[in-house]
N, C-alpha and C positions, 0 to 999 in steps of 0.2 A: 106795282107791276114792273118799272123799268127796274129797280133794284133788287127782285128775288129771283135771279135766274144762277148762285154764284154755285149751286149745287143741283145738279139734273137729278141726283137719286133720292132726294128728300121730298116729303110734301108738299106739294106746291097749290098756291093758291088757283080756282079753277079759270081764271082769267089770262095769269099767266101761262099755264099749262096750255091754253087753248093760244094765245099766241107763239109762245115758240112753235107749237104744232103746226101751224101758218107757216112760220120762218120758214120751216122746215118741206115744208110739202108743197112749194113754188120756185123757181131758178131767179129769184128776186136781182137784179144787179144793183139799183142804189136808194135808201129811205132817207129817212131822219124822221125823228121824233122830238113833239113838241113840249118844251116848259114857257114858262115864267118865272120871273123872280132879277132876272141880268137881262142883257140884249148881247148878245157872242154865240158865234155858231164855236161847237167842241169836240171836238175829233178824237177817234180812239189812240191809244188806248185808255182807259175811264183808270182802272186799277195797274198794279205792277205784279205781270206774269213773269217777273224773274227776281229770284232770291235776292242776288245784289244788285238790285236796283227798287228803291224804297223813298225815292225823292226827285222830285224837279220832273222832265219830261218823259215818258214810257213812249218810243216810237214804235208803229208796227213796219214789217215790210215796205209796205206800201204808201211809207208816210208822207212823202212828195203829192203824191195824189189826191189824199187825205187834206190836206193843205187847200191844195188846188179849190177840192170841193167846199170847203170851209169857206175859203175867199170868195168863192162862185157867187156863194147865199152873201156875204157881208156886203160886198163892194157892189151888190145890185139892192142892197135894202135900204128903208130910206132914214135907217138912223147907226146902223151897227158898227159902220166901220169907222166912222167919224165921232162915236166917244160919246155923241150928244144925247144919246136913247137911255140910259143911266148914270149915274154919278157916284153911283155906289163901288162899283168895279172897274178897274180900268185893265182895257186887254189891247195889245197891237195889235189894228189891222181889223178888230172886231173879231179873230179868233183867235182859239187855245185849243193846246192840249190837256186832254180832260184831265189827265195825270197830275200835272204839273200845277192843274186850277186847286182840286180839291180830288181826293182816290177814294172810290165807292165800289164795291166788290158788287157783281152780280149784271153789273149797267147792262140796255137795251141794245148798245152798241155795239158795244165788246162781244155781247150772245151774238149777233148777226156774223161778225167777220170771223171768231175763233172757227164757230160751229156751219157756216155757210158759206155760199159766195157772195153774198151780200157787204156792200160797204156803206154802213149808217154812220150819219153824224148827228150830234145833239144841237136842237135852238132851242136858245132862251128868248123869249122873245119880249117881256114886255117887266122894265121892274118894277112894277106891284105882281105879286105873288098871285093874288088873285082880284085879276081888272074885271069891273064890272061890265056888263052887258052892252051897254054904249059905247063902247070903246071898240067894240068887234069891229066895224067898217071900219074906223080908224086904221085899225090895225091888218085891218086886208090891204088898203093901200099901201100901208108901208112894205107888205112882204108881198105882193102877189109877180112883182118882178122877178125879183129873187129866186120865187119859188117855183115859176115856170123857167128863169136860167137853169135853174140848178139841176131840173129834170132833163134837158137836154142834154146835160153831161153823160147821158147814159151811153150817149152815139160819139165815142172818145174811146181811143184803145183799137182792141180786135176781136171780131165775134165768128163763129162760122161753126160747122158744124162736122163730127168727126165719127167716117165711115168705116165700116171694117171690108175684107175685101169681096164680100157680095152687096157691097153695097146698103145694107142697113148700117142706121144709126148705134154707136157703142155710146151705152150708159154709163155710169161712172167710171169713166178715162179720168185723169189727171192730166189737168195742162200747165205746163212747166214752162214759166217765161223768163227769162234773163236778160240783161241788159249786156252790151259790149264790156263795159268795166265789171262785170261777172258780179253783179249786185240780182240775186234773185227776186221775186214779189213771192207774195204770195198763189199757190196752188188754185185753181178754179178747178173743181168738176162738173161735168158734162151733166146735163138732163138726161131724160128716160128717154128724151127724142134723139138724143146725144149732141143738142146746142152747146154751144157755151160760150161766155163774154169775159171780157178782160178788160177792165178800166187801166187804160195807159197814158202817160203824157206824151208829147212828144219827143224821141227819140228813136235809138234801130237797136231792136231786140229779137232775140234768139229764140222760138217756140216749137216746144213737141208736146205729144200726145201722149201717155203713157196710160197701157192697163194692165194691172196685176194680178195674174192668173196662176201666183205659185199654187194656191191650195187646190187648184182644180185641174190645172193642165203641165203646172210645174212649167209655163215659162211668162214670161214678159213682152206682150205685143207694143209696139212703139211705132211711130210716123216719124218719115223725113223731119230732120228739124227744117224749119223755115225761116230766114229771116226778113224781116219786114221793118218797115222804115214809116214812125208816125210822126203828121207836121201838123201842124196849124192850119194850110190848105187842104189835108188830108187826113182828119182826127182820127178817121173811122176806116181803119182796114179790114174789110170782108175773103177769110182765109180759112178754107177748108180742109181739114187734113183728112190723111188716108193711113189706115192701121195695118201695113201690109210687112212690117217687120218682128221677128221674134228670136228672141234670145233665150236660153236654159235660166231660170232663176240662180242658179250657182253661179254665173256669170256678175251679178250685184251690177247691173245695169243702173238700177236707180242707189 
């Protein structure tokens, strides 16, 4: 299931089909998905989405963050980042990029962040490939730290929700965030409710709203940009935009 997603229009098996449909059909902000076989959390990107580049690490946008969360899960588990949990592999820090470990077309990871807003990482968690039964509670102690850090990283960034100017929620808006060194992340789209969340580290970043109405109205509605300032006292900035701007599509606003 984590490796057949590398082609949407082919057959798929009905397990797969029936999770990406999940991916797909909830505003998910952050998973991971579990193995065995190593002890390393492994960050996308899994394969290489660019021609030349076919070795060593594949970063995404957002790969600071990616990082971040990789570390969240290692440096709170009770064997991964300190080397001792297998002997078989050795990774700094208890993570990797997937890329860079070994390149699998199709990964569970990669389908989250290409195709949603979703930002998933891979754990290995245990090196035997398959631990027996007994070994389960063991192995809840070593991750259940980790794995409740790791979910709290979801309240990091910016989340809020984005109205048009009567005041109902716009569904898929594009939220466009940039950093002062003009380093973009990647895109989030809003829900059906018109939510939407952004895993950010800290720093002060640039954010608007954009929705694209050439083929129906021929223009482009956009919100004030806003800039907002994230810290370590202040992970979580709650920031609501307003869609009360429009431009003629021939304009090439976006």
């Amino acid at each position: 299931v984590n490796r057949s997603r590398d082609d949407l229009f082919r057959d798929r098996q009905p397990e797969t089909k029936a999770m990406m449909d999940l991916i797909l059909s909830e505003p998910w902000v952050i998973s991971a998905n579990y193995h065995d076989g190593a002890v390393v959390a492994a960050y996308p990107y899994n394969d290489y989405r660019d021609d030349n580049t076919q070795e060593g690490m594949h970063q995404t946008p957002d790969d600071e963050v990616f990082k971040h969360l990789a570390s969240t899960y290692a440096d709170n588990h009770g064997t991964m980042a300190n080397k001792t949990g297998c002997l078989r592999f050795e990774f700094d820090d208890g993570i990797t990029n997937g890329a860079d470990w070994y390149s699998i077309d199709g990964g569970l990871q990669d389908f989250n962040y290409h195709f949603s807003n979703d930002m998933e990482i891979t754990l290995e968690l245990s090196c035997c490939k398959y631990p027996q039964r007994y070994y389960l509670n063991r192995e809840w102690e070593r991750n259940k730290d980790s794995l409740l850090e790791y979910i709290q990283q979801v309240h990091r960034g910016i989340k809020g929700l984005v109205t048009d100017t009567s005041g109902l929620g716009v569904a898929g808006a594009e939220i466009v965030v940039a950093e002062n060194t003009g380093a973009v992340a990647k895109t989030v789209t809003t829900s059906s409710r018109g939510e939407f969340w952004k895993l950010l580290l800290p720093g002060q970043y640039r954010v608007t709203a954009y929705q694209n109405l050439c083929s129906t109205a021929e223009v482009i509605l956009h919100s004030e940009t806003i800039d907002i300032i994230v810290t370590e006292d202040r992970p979580l900035v709650v920031q609501d935009m307003l869609m009360d701007f429009a431009v003629p599509c021939d304009n090439k606003l976006k």
